[in-house]
Backbone as a ProteinNet text record, in pm:
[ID]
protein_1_A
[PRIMARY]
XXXXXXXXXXXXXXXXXXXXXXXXXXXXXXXXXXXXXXXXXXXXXXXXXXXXXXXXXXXXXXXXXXXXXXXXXXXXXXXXXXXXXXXXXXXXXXXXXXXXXXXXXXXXXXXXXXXXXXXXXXXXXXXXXXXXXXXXXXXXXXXXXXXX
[TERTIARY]
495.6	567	569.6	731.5	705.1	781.9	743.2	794.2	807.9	907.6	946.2	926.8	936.2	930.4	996.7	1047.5	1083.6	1022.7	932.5	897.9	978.1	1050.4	1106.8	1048.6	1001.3	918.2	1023.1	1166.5	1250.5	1384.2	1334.3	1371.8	1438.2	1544.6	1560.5	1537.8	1413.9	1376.2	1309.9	1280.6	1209.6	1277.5	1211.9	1258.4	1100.9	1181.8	1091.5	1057.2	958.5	987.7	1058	1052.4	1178.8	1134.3	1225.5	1203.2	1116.8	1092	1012.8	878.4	891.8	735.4	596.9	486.9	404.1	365.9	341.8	351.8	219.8	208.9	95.9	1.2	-146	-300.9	-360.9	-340.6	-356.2	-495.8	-559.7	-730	-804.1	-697.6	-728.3	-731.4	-694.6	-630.7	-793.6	-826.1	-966.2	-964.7	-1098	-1105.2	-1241.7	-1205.8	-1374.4	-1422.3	-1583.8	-1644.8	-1652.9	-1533.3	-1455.2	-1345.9	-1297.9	-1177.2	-1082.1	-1044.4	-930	-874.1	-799.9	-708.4	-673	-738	-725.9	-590.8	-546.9	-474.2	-554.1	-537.7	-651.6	-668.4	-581.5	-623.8	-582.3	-621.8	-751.4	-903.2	-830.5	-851.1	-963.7	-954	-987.6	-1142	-1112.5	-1267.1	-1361.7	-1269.7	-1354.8	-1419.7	-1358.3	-1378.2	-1376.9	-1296.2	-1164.7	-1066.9	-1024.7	-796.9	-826.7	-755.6	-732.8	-609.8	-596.8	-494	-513.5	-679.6	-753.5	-758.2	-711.9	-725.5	-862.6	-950.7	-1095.5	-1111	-1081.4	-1146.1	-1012.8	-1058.6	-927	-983.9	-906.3	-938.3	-845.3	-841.5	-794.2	-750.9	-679.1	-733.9	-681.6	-575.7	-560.9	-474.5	-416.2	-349.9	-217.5	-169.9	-20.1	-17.1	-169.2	-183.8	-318.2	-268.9	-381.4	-483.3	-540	-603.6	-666.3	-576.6	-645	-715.9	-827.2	-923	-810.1	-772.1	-735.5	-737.8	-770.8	-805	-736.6	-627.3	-566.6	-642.5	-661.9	-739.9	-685.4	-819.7	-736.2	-610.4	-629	-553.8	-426	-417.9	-262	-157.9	-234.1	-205.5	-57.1	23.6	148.4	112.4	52.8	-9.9	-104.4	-195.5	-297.6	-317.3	-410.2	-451.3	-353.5	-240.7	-134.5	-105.9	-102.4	-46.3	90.8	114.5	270.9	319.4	454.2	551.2	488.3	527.3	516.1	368	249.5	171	179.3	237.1	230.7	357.7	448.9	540.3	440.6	375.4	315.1	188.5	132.3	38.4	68.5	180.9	241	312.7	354.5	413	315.6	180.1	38.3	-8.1	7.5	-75.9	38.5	143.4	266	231.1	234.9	241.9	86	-11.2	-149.5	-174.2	-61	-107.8	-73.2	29	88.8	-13.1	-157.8	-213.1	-381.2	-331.3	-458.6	-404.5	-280.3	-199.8	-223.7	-267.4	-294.3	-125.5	-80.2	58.8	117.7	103	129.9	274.7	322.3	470.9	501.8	624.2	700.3	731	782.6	852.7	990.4	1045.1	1243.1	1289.4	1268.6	1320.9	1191.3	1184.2	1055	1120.6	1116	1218	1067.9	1097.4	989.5	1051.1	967.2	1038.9	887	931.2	812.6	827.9	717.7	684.3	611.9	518.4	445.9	344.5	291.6	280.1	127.7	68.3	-41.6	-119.3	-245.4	-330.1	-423.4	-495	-565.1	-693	-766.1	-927.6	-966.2	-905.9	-906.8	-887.9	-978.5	-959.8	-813.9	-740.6	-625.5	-648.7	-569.8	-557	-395.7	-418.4	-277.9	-266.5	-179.1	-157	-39.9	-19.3	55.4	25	229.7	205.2	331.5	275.4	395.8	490.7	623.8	711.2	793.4	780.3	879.1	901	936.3	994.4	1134.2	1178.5	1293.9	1266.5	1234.7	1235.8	1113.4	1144.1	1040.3	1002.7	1048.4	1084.4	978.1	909.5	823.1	829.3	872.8	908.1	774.9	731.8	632.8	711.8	631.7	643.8	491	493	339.5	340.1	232.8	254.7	90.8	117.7	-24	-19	-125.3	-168.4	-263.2	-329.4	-499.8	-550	-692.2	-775.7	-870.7	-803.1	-904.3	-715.4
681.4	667.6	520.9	525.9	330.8	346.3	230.8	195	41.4	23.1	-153.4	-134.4	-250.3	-266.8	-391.5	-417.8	-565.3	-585.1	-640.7	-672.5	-783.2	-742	-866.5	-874.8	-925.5	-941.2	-988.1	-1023.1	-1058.6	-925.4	-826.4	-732.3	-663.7	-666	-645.9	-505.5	-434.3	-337.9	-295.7	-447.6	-494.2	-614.7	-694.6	-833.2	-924.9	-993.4	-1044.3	-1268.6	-1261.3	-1427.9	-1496.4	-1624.3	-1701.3	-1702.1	-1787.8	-1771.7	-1905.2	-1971.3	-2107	-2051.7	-1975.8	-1895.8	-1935.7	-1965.4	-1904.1	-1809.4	-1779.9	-1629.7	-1550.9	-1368.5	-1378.5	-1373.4	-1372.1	-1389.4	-1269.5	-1240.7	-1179.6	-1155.9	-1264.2	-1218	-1146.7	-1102.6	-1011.1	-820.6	-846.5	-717.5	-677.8	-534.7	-480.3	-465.3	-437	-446.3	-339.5	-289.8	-188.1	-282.6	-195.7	-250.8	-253.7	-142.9	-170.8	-239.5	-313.4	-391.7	-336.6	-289.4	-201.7	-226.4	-281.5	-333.3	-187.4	-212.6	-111.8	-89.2	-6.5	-6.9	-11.4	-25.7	-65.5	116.9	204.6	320.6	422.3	511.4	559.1	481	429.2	420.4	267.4	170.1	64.1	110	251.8	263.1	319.8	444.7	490.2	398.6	304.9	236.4	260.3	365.1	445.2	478.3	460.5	525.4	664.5	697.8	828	875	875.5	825.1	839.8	779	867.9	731.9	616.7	442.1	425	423.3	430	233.1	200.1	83.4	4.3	-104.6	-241.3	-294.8	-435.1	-561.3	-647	-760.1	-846.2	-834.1	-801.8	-795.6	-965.5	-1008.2	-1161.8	-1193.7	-1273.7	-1367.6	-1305.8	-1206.1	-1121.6	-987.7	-930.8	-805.8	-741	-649.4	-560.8	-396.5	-362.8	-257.4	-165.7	-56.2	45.2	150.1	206.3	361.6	404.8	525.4	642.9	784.5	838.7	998.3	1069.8	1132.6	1243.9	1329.1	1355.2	1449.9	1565.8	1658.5	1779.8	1827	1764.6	1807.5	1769.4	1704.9	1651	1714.4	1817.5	1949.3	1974.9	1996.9	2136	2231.3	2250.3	2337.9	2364.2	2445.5	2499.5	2303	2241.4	2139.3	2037.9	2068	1939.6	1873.9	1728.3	1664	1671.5	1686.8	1670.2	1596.7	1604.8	1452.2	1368.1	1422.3	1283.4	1219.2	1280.6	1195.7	1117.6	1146.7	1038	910.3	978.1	818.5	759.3	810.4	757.8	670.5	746.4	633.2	503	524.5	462.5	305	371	257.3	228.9	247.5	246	96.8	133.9	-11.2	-77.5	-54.7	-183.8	-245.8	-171	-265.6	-338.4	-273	-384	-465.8	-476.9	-580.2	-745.9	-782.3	-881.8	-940.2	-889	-904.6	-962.9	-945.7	-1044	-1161.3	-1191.4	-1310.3	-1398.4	-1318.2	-1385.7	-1353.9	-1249.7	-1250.1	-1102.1	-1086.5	-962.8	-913.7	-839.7	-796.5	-658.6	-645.9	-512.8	-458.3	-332.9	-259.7	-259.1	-308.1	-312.5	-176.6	-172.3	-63.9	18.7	86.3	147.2	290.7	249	376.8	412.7	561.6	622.1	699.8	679.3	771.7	857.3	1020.8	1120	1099.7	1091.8	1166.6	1240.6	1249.8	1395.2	1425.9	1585	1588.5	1549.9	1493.5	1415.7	1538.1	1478.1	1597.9	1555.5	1648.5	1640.9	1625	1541.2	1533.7	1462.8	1398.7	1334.7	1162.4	1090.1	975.1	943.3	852.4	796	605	563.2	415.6	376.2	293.9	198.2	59.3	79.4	-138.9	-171.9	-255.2	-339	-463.2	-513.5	-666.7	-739	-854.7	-899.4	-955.8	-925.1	-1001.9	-1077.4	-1159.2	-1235	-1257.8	-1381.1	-1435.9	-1469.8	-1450.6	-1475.1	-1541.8	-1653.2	-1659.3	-1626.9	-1486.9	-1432.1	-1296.6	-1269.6	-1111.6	-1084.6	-1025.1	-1024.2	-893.5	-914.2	-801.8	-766.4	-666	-599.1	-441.8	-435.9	-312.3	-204.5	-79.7	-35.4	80.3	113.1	227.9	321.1	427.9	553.3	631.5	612.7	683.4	778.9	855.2	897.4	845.2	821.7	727.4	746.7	886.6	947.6	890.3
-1207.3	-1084.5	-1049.7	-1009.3	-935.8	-857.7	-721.8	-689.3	-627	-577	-526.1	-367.5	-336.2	-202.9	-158.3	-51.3	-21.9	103.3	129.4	231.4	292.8	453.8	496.2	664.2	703.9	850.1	956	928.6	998.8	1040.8	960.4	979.2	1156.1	1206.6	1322.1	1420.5	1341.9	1397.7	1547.3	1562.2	1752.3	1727	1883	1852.8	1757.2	1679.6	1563.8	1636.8	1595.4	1605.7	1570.2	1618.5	1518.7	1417.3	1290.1	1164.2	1142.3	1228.7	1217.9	1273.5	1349.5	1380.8	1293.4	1312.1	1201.8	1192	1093.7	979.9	1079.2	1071.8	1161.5	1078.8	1143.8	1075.9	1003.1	865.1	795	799.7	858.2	853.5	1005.9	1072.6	1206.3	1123.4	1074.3	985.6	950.5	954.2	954.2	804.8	748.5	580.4	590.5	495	461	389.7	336.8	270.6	129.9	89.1	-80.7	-106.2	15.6	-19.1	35.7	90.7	147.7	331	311.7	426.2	545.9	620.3	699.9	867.1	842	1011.2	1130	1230	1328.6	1397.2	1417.9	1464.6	1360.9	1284.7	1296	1200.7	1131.3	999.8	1050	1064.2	1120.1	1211.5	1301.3	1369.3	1286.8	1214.9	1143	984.9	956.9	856.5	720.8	690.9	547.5	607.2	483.5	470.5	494.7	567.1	564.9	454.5	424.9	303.7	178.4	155.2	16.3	-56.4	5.3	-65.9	-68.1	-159.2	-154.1	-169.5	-232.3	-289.1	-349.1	-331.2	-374.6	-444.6	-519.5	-577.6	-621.3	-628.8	-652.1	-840.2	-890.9	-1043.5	-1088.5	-1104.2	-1104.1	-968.1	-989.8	-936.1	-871.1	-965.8	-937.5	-951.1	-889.8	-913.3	-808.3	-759.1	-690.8	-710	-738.8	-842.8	-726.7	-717.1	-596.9	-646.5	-596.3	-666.5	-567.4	-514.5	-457.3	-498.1	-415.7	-482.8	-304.4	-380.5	-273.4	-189.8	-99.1	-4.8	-17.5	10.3	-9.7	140.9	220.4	333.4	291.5	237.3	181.4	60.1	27.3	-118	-49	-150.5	-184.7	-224.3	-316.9	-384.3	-451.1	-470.1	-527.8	-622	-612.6	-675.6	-726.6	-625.3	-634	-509.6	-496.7	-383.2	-363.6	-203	-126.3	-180.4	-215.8	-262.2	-154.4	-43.2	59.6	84.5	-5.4	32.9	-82	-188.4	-305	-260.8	-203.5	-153.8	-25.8	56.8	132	120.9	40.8	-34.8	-105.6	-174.8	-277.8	-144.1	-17.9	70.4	151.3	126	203.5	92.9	-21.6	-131.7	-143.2	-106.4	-119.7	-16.8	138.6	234.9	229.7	163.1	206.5	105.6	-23.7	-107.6	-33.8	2.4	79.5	120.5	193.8	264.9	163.3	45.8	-31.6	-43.3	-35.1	-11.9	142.3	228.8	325.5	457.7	431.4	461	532.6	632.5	728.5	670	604.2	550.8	626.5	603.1	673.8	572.7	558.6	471.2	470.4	356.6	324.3	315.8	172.4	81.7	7.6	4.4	-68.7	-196.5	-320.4	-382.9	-483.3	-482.8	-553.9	-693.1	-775.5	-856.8	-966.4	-909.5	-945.4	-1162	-1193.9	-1359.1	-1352.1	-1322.2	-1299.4	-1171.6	-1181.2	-1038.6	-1038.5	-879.7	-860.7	-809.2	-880.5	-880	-727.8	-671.5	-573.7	-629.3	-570.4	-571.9	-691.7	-770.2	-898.8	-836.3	-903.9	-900.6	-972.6	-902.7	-946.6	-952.9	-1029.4	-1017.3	-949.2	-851.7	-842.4	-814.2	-861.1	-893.4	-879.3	-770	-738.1	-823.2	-830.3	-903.4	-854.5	-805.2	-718.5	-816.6	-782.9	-825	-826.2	-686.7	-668	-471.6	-447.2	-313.4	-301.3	-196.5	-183.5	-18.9	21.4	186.7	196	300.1	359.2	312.2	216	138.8	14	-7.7	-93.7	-154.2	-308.6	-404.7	-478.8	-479.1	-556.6	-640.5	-728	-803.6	-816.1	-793	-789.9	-891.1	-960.7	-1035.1	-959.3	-968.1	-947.4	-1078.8	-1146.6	-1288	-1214	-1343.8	-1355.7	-1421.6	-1396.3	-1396.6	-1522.4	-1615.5	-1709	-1819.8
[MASK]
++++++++++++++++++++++++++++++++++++++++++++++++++++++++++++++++++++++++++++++++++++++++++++++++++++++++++++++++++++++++++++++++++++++++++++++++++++

């Protein structure tokens, strides 16, 4: 499964800063204690993704390496995850890779595309790898395997 993302923060979804603005502070942003970039409610008090993002890392320079393992609350079926929690996850490690960069991003475009179905309760791997700037737009590509 992959998908892209474009992050563009100028996006006219509210009113945005100017484009001369500085960028906001990527280091207000809450972090567990495996690496994992947290939202500030729920996830931020309790201190895990609810989401099933266990653990991050840096792997080089143009790449981010997520543990995740699906919850069971998030099933379709008997020991399979919802589509939508696999695109949701999947736009959960796009939007928090930006942010080992030092760089608060929005979500553009986010396109998913299923190969097979994601199992529940199984460690998974995902990795983001950035690919590219344009401005203020930041292109990544992410894939979610299993981890066996």
């Amino acid at each position: 499964m992959s998908t892209k993302l474009a992050a563009d923060p100028a996006a006219k979804m509210c009113d945005m800063p100017p484009e001369d603005a500085p960028a906001p502070d990527a280091s207000v942003v809450p972090f567990s204690p495996t690496g994992v970039f947290l939202c500030l409610e729920p996830c931020g008090v309790s201190g895990m993704c609810r989401n099933g993002v266990l653990a991050a890392r840096l792997d080089d320079d143009n790449a981010v390496v997520y543990e995740i393992e699906c919850p069971n609350d998030f099933r379709e079926a008997p020991g399979l995850a919802h589509a939508s929690w696999t695109a949701g996850v999947m736009s959960e490690i796009c939007g928090q890779a930006p942010l080992w960069l030092g760089v608060i991003a929005f979500t553009g475009t986010v396109t998913t595309r299923y190969q097979a179905p994601v199992p529940v309760g199984e460690r998974l791997v995902g990795r983001v790898t950035f690919e590219g700037r344009e401005g203020r737009k930041i292109f990544v590509n992410a894939t979610l395997t299993s981890s066996s």
